[in-house]
C-alpha positions as CSV (number, residue, x, y, z in Angstrom):
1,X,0.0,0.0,0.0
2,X,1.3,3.7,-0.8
3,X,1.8,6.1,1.6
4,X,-1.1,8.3,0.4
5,X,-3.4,5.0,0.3
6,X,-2.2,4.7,4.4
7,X,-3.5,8.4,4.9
8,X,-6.8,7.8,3.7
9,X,-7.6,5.3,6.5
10,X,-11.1,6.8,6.2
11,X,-11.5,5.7,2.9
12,X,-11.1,1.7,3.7
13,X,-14.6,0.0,4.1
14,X,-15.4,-3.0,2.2
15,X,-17.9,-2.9,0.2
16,X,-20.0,-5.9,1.7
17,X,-19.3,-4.8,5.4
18,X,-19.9,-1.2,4.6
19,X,-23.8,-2.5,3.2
20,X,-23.5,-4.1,6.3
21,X,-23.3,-0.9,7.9
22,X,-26.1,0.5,5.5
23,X,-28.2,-1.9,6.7
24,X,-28.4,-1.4,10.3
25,X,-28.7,2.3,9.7
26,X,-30.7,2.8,7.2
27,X,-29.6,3.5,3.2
28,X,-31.8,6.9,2.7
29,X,-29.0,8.5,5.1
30,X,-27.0,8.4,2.1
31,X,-29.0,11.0,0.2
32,X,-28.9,13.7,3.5
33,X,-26.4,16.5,2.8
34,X,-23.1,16.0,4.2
35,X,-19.4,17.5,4.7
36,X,-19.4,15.9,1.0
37,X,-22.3,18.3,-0.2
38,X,-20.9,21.0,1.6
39,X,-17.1,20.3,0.1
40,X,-18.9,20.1,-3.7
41,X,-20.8,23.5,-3.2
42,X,-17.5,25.4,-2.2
43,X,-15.5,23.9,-5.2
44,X,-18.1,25.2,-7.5
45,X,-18.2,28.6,-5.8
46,X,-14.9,29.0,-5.7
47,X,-14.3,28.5,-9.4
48,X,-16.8,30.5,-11.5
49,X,-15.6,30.5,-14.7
50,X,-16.1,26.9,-15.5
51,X,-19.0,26.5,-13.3
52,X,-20.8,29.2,-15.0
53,X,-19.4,27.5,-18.4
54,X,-21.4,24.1,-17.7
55,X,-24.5,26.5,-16.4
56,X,-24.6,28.6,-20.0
57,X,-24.0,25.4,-21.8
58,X,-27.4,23.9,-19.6
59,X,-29.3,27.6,-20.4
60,X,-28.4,27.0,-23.9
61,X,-29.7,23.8,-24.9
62,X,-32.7,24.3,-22.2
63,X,-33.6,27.0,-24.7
64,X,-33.1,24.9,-28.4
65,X,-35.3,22.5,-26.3
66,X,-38.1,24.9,-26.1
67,X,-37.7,25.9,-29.7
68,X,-37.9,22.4,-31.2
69,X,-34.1,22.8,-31.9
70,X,-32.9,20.2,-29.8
71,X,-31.0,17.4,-31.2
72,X,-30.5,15.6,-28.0
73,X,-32.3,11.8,-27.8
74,X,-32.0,9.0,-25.4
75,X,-29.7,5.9,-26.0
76,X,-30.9,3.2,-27.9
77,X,-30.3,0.9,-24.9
78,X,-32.1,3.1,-22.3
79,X,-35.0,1.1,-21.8
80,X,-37.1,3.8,-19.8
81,X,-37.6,6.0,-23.4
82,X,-37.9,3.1,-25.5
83,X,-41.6,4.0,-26.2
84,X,-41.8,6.1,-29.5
85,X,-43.9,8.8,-28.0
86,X,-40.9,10.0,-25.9
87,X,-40.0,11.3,-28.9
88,X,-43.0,11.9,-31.2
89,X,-45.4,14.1,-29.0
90,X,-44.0,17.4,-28.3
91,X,-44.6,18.0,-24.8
92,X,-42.7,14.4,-24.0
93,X,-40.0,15.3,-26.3
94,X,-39.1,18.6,-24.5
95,X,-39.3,17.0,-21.2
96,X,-37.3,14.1,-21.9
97,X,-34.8,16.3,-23.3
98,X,-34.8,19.0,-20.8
99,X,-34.2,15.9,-18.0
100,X,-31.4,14.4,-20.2
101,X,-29.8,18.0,-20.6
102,X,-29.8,18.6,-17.1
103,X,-28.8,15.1,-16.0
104,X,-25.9,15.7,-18.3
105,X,-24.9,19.0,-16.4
106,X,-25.2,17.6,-13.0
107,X,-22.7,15.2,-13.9
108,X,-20.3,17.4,-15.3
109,X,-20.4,19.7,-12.4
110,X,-18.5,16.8,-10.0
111,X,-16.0,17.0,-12.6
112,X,-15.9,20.2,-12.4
113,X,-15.7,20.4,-8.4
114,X,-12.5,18.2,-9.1
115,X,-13.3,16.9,-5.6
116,X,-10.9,13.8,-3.7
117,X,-11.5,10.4,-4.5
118,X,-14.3,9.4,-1.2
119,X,-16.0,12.6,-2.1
120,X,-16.1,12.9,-6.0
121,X,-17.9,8.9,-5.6
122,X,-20.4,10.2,-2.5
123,X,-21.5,13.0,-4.8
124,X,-21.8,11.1,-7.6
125,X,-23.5,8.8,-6.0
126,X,-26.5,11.4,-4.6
127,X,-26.5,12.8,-8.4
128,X,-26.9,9.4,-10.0
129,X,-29.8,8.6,-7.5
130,X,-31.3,11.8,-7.6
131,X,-31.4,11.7,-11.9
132,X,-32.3,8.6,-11.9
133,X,-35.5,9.0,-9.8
134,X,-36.5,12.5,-11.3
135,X,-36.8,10.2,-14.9
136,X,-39.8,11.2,-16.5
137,X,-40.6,7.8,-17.1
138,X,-41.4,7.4,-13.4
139,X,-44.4,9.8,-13.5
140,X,-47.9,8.3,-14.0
141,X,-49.2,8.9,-17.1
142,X,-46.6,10.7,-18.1
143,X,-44.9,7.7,-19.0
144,X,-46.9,7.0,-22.1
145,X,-46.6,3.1,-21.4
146,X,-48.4,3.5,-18.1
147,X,-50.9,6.1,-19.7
148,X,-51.9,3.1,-22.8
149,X,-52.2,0.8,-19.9
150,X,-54.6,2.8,-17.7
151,X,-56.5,3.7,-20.8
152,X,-56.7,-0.3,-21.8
153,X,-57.3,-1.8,-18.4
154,X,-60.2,1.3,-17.8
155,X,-57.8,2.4,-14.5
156,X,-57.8,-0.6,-13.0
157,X,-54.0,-0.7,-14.1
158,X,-53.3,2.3,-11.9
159,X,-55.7,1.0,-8.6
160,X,-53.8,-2.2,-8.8
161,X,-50.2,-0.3,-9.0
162,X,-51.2,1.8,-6.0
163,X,-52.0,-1.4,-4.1
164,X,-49.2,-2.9,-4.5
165,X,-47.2,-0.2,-3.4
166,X,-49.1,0.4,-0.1
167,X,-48.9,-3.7,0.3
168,X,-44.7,-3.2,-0.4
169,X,-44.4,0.0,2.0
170,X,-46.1,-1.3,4.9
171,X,-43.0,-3.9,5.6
172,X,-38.4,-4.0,4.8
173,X,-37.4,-4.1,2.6
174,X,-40.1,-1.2,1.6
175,X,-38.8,-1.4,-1.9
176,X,-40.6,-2.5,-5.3
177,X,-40.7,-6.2,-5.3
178,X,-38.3,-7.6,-8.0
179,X,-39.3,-11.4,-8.5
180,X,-42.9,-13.0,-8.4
181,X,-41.9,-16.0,-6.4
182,X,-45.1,-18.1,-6.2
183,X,-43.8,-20.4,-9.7
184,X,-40.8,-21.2,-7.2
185,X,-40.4,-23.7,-4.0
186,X,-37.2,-24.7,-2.4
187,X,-36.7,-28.2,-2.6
188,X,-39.2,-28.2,-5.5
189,X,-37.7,-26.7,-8.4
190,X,-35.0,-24.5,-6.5
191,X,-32.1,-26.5,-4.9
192,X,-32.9,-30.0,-6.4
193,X,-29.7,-31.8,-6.3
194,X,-29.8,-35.5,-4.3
195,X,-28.2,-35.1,-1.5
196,X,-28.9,-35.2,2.6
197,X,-27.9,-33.5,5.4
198,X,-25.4,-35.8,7.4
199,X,-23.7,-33.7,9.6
200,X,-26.0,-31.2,11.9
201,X,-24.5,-28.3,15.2
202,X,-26.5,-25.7,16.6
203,X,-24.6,-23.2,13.8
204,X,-25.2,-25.7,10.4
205,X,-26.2,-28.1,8.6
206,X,-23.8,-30.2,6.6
207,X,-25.2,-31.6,3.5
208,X,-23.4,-33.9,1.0
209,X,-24.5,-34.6,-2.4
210,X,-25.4,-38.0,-4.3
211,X,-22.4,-39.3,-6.9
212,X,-24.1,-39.4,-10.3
213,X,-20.5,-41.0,-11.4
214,X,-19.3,-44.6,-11.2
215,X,-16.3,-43.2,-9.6
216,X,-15.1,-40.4,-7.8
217,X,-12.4,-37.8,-7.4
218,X,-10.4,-39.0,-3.6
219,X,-10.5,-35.3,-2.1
220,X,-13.6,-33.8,-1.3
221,X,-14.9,-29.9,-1.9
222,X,-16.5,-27.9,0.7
223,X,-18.3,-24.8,0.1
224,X,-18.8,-22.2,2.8
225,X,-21.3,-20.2,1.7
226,X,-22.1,-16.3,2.7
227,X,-24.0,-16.0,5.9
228,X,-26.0,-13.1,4.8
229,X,-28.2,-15.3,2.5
230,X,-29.1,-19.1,2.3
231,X,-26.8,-21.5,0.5
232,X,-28.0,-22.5,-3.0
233,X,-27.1,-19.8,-5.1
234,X,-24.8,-22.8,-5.9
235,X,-27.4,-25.1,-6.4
236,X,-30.1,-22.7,-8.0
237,X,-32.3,-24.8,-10.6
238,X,-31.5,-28.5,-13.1
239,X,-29.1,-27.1,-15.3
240,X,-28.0,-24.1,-13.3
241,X,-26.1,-25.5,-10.2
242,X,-22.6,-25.5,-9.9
243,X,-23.4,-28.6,-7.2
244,X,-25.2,-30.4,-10.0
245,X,-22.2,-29.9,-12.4
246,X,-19.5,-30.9,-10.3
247,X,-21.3,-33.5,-8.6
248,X,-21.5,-35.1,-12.7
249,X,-17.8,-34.1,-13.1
250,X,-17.1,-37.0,-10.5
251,X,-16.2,-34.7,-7.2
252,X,-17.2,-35.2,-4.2
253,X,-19.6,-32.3,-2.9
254,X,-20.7,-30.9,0.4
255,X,-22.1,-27.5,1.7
256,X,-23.0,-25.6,4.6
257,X,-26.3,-24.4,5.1
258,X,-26.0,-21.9,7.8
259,X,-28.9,-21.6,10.5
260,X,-30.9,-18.3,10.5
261,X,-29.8,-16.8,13.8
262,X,-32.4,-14.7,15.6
263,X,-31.7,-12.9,19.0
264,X,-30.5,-16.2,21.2
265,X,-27.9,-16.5,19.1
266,X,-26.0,-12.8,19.4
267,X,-23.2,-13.6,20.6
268,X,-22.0,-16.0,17.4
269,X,-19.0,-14.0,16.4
270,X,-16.3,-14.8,13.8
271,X,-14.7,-17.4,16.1
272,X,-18.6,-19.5,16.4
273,X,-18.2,-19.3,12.5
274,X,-14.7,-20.6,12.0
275,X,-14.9,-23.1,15.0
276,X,-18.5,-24.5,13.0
277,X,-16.4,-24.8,9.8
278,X,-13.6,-26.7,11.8
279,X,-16.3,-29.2,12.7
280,X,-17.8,-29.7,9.3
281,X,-14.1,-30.3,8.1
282,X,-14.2,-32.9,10.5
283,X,-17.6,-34.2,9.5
284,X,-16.3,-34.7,5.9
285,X,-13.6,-36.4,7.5
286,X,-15.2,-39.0,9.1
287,X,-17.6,-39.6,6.0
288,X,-15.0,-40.0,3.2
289,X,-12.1,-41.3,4.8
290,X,-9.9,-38.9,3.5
291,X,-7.8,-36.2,5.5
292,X,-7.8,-33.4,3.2
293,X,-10.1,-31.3,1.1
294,X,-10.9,-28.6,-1.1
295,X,-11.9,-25.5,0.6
296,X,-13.8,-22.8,-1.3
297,X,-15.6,-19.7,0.2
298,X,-18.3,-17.6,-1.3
299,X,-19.2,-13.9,-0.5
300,X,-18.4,-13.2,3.1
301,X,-18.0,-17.1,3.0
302,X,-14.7,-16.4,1.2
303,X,-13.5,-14.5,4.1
304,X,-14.8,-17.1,6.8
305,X,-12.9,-19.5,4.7
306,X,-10.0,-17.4,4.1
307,X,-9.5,-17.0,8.2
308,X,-10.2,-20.8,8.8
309,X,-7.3,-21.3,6.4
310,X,-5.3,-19.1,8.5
311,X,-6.2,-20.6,11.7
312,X,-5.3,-23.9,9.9
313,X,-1.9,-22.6,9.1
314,X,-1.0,-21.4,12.6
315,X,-1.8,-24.7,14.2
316,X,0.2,-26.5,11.8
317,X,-2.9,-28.4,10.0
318,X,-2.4,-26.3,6.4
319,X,-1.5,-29.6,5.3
320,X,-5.5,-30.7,5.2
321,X,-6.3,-28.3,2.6
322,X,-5.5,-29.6,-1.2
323,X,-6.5,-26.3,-2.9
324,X,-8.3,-23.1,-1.5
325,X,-10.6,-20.9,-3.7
326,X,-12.8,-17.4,-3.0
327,X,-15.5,-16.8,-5.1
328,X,-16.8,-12.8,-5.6
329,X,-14.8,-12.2,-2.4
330,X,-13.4,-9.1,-1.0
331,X,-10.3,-9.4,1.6
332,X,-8.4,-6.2,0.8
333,X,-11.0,-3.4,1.3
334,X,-8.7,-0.2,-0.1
335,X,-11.1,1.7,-1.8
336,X,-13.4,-0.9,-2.7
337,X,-16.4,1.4,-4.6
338,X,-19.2,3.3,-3.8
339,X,-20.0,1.5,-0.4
340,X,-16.6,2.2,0.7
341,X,-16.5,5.8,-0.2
342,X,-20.0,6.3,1.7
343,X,-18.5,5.0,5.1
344,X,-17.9,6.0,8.0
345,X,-16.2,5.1,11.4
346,X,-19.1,6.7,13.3
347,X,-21.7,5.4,11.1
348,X,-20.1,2.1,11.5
349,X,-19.8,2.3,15.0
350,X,-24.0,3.0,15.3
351,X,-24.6,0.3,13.0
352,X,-23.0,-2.0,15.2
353,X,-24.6,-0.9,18.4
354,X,-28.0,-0.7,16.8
355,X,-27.8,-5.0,15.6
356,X,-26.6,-5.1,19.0
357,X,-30.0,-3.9,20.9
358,X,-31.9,-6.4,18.2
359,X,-29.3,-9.4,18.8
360,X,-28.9,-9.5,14.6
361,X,-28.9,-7.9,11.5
362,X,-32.4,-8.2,9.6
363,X,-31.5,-9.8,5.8
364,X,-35.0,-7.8,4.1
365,X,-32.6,-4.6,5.8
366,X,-29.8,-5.2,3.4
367,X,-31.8,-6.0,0.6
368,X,-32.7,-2.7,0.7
369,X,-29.3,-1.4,0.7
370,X,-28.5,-3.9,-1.8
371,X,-31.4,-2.6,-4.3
372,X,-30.4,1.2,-3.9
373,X,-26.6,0.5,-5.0
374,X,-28.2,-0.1,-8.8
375,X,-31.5,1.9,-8.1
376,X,-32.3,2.1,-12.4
377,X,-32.5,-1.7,-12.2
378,X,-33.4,-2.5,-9.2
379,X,-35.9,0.4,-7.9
380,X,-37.5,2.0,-10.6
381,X,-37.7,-0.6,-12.9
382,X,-39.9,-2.5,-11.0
383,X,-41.1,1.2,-9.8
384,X,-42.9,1.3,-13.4
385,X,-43.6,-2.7,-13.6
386,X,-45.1,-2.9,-10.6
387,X,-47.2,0.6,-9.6
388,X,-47.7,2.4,-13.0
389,X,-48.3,-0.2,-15.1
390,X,-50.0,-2.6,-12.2
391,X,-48.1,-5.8,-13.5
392,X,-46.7,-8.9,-11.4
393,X,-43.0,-8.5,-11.6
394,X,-40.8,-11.4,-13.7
395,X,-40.5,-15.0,-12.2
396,X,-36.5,-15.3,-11.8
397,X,-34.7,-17.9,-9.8
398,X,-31.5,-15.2,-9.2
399,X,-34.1,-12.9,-7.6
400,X,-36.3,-15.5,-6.2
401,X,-33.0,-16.3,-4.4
402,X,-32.1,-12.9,-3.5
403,X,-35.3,-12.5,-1.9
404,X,-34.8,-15.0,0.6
405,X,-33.5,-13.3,3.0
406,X,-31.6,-14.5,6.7
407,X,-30.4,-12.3,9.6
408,X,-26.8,-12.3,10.8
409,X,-26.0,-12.5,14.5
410,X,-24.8,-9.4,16.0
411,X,-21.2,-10.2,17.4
412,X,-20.6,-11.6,13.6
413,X,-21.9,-8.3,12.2
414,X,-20.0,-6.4,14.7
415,X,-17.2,-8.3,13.2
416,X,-17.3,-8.0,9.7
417,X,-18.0,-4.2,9.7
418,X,-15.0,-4.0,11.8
419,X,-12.8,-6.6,9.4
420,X,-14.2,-4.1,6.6
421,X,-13.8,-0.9,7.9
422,X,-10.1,-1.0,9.3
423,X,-8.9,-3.2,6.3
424,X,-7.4,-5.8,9.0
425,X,-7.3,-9.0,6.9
426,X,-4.9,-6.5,4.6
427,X,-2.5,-6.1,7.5
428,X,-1.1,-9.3,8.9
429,X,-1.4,-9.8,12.9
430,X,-4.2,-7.4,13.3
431,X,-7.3,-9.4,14.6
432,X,-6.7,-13.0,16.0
433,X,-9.1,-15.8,15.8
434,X,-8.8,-19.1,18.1
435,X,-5.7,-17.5,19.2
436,X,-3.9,-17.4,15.9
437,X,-2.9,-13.9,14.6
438,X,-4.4,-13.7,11.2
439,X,-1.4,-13.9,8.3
440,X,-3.6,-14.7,4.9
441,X,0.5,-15.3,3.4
442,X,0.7,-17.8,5.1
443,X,-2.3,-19.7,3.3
444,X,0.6,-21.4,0.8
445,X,-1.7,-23.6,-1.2
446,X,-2.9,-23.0,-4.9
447,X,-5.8,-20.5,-4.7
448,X,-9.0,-20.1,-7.2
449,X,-9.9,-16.9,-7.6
450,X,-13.4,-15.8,-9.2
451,X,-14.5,-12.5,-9.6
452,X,-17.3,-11.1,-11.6
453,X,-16.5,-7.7,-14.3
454,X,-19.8,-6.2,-13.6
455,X,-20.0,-6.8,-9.8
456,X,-21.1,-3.8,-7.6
457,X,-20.6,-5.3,-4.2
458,X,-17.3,-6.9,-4.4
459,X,-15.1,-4.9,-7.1
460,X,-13.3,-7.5,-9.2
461,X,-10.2,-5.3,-8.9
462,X,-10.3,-5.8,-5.1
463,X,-11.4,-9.4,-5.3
464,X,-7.8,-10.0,-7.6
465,X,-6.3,-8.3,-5.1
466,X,-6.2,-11.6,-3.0
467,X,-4.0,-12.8,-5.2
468,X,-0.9,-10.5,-3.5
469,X,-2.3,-11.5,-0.3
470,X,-1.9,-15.4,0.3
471,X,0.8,-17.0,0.1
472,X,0.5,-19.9,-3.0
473,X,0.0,-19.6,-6.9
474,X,-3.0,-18.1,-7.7
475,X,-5.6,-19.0,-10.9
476,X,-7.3,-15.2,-11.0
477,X,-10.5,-16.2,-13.4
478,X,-12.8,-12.5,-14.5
479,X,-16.1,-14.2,-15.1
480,X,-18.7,-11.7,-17.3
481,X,-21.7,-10.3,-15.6
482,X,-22.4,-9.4,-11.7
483,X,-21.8,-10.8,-8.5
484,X,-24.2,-13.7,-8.7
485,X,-25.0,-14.0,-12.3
486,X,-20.8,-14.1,-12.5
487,X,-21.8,-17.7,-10.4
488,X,-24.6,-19.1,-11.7
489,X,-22.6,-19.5,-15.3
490,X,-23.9,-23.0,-16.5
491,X,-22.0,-24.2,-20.1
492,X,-25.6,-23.9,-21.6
493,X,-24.6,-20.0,-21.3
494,X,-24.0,-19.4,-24.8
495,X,-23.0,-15.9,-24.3
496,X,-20.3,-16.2,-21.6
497,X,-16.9,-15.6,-21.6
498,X,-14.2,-15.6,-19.3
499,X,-10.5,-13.9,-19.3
500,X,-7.6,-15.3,-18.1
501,X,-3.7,-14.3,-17.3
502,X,-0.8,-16.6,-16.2
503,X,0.8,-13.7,-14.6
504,X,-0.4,-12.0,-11.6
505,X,1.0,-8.9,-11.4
506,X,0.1,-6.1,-8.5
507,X,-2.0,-3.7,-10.5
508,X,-5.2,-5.7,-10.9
509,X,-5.5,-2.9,-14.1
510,X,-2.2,-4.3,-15.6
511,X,-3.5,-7.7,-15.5
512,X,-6.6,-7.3,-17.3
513,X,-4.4,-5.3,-20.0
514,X,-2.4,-9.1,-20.6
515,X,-5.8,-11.5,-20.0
516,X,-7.1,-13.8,-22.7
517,X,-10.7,-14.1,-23.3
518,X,-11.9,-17.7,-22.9
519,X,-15.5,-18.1,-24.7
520,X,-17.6,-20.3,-22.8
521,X,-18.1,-20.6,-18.6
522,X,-15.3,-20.8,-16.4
523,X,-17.0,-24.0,-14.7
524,X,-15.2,-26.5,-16.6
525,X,-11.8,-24.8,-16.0
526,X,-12.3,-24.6,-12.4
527,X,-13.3,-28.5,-12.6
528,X,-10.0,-29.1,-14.4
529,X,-8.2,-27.0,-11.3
530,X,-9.6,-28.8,-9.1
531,X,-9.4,-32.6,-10.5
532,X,-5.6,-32.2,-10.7
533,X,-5.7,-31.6,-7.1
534,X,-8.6,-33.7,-6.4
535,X,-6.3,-36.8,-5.9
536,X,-7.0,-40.3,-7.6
537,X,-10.2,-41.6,-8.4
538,X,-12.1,-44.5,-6.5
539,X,-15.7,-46.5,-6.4
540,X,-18.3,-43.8,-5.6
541,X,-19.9,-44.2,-1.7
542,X,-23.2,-46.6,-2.4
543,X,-24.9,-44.4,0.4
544,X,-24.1,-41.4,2.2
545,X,-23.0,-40.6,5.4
546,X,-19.9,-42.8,6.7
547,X,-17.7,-43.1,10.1
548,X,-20.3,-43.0,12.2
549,X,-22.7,-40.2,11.0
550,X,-25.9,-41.3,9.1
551,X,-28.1,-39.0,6.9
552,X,-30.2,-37.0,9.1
553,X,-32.6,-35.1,6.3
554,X,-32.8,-34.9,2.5
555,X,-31.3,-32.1,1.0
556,X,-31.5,-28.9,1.0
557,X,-31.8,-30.2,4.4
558,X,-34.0,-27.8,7.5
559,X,-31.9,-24.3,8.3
560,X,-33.0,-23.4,4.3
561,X,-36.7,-23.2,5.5
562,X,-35.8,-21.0,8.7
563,X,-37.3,-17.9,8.3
């Protein structure tokens, strides 16, 4: 880290701890005025000339607007003006174009205000929020689409819109709702793969999956999924689980499923979670035979796993790990995007005591927060499906999953925002976990490391970072799309790509200049990395369970259903 990146110790907060944060306090803080605000108003003041400039420019179109002069017209991809009377009628043209004008200005006023990194992305932030909800296209009957509809439906478009949004206000997430979820059923059609829970603590479930393979790889794969929502984002739908794929590659398969804590369960910090992980190590142990696995993390899962590997390391048992992976993980936090940027110590600090009066962190919270980071897809979208238009939003198994929401203990929360916010896993002997000072270098097995190009919680360039952090060779994989789409990536993905570098170099920018692009899904490369560490292969296990532990429940098991 440079010296100037040490100065702005403000400025570290990980994306996924700092949402944590967000969540406990609320995300509509975010748009209050702020030293920020303030800082952006004096940088405009205090340089007329090209303020003014970017005002005339703004005076100057406004007026071609009102005389039909205008040639300014939305993208072609911006779905909200797709409708040709945007542009046909007169009065929609001039107020499309007099919002694009000035939507255009606001932005180049930040870079006008030539304000420091943390406040340049807080402003923009507030501006992109504030244009995106003063669209036009958000205004009944303005928008022409929900003006048709009304007309069609006689108004019973608009009195089913306007239920809906009093039936979405009165409860969190108090946001649009993004999936209709009554075509799905966990268990039914959502996280389907044989399996059964064999292994069961007061923290998880264990469950291991059915071999569809006459024989089977020797070293098992554990997943440690996030503890912020339920496991099968990896096992989402037939033809669209990772599980399922593997599983038919011939590995050997387990996952946690995490219980939904509620307020008994408080005091579940980082050491409950790495202890629980210890134990299902041990379960896997017992059932296969074999003393070493595959260890892979997901989310904030990644950094439970990436700690549990440390702890490993410091009491000497590194040697049970064959291979260690992170999936859309974040370890070093150094100005990790928006979220970080909109931190604070003393906003962190209230979150943290506020989870602490509940005993948790409520999941529907952070879906809020979650929703507001990409509010043009994920607000007012749905804002127009859903109120002006009076539609059922899409059925999606993504959303359907992201809906789902669990709680997270307090001490854990009160642990990952402080993690996030002081950037510890970055600096080696900082926080200590079952008594071992936490060294990721010292994690010296081959690493797999997925990030997604488009992700807006964990920044891919932060998630590569992890490469300069532990202490083996690294396979840095940049899957296409977000943070869960960049996941569920089935081969049937026609469209997917994939880049690739056999150097890992510090500037995560540098390595994206020397990547190849792989067409096709990384999930047959990372099932290649892992069968040549995987071991021999031997007679699949006729049943499940082994060493003493028998199945206690079909998968996906009972935590899944806790709500």
């Amino acid at each position: 880290m440079t010296a100037p990146q040490e100065r702005e110790s403000a400025d570290l907060a990980a994306p996924l701890d700092q949402l944590l944060v967000e969540a406990a306090t609320g995300p509509l803080r975010r748009f209050a005025p702020d030293a920020s605000t303030a800082k952006f108003i004096g940088k405009l003041a205090a340089n007329p000339v090209a303020t003014g400039r970017e005002l005339g420019r703004l005076a100057t179109e406004l007026g071609r607007v009102v005389t039909g002069d205008s040639e300014l017209k939305p993208s072609r991809r911006d779905r909200r003006f797709v409708d040709p009377a945007w542009m046909v009628n007169p009065f929609l043209r001039r107020l499309v174009q007099s919002y694009l004008a000035t939507a255009r200005t606001a932005e180049e006023l930040v870079s006008v205000a030539e304000l420091g990194w943390r406040d340049e992305r807080r402003m923009r932030f507030l501006i992109e929020n504030l244009v995106e909800a003063s669209a036009p296209s958000n205004v009944p009957l303005v928008n022409p689409a929900s003006a048709k509809e009304a007309i069609d439906t006689g108004g019973a478009s608009l009195l089913r819109g306007a239920s809906t949004f009093l039936r979405d206000l009165r409860s969190p997430p108090r946001i649009p709702e993004m999936v209709d979820t009554s075509g799905f059923t966990v268990g039914g059609n959502i996280a389907v793969t044989p399996g059964a829970v064999v292994f069961r603590s007061e923290v998880l479930e264990l469950i291991q999956y059915r071999p569809q393979t006459e024989q089977v790889r020797e070293i098992p794969l554990l997943f440690v999924p996030p503890t912020i929502n339920k496991f099968y984002a990896i096992d989402l739908a037939k033809g669209r689980s990772l599980v399922e794929y593997l599983v038919g590659m011939g590995q050997q398969v387990f996952v946690i499923s995490w219980r939904n804590p509620d307020t008994r369960h408080r005091d579940w910090g980082m050491n409950t979670y790495v202890a629980a992980v210890r134990e299902a190590m041990e379960a896997i142990r017992r059932v296969t035979g074999t003393e070493r696995l595959l260890l892979t993390g997901i989310c904030a899962g990644g950094i439970i796993a990436s700690i549990t590997a440390t702890v490993l390391a410091g009491k000497g048992e590194l040697d049970r790990l064959a291979g260690f992976s992170t999936f859309v993980t974040v370890l070093d936090t150094t100005k990790a995007g928006d979220p970080a940027a909109l931190g604070s110590r003393g906003i962190a600090a209230t979150a943290v005591a506020l989870s602490k009066r509940r005993g948790y962190l409520d999941g529907r919270s952070l879906a809020e927060v979650f929703a507001w980071l990409r509010p043009g897809d994920l607000i007012w979208n749905y804002w127009v499906n859903n109120y002006l238009l009076g539609k059922k939003p899409p059925a999606f198994d993504i959303l359907f999953w992201n809906a789902d929401t669990t709680r997270m203990s307090a001490r854990l929360h009160a642990d990952f925002v402080d993690i996030g916010v002081e950037n510890r896993l970055s600096h080696p002997g900082s926080i200590s976990v079952d008594g071992v000072p936490i060294d990721l270098s010292t994690v010296d097995v081959d690493a797999y490391v997925v990030a997604g190009i488009a992700d807006h919680i964990t920044p891919w360039q932060n998630c590569y970072l992890t490469t300069q952090m532990l202490g083996g060779d690294s396979r840095f994989v940049l899957s296409t799309s977000g943070h869960i789409a960049a996941l569920v990536n089935p081969p049937t993905n026609r469209k997917a790509t994939y880049q690739v570098n056999k150097k890992n170099p510090p500037d995560p920018q540098e390595w994206l200049r020397g990547a190849t692009t792989e067409h096709g899904t990384w999930w047959p490369d990372y099932a290649g990395w892992l069968g040549e560490r995987a071991g021999t292969e031997r007679p699949a296990p006729t049943e499940l369970g082994g060493g003493g532990l028998t199945p206690l429940a079909d998968a996906p098991g009972t935590y899944v259903f806790d709500t």
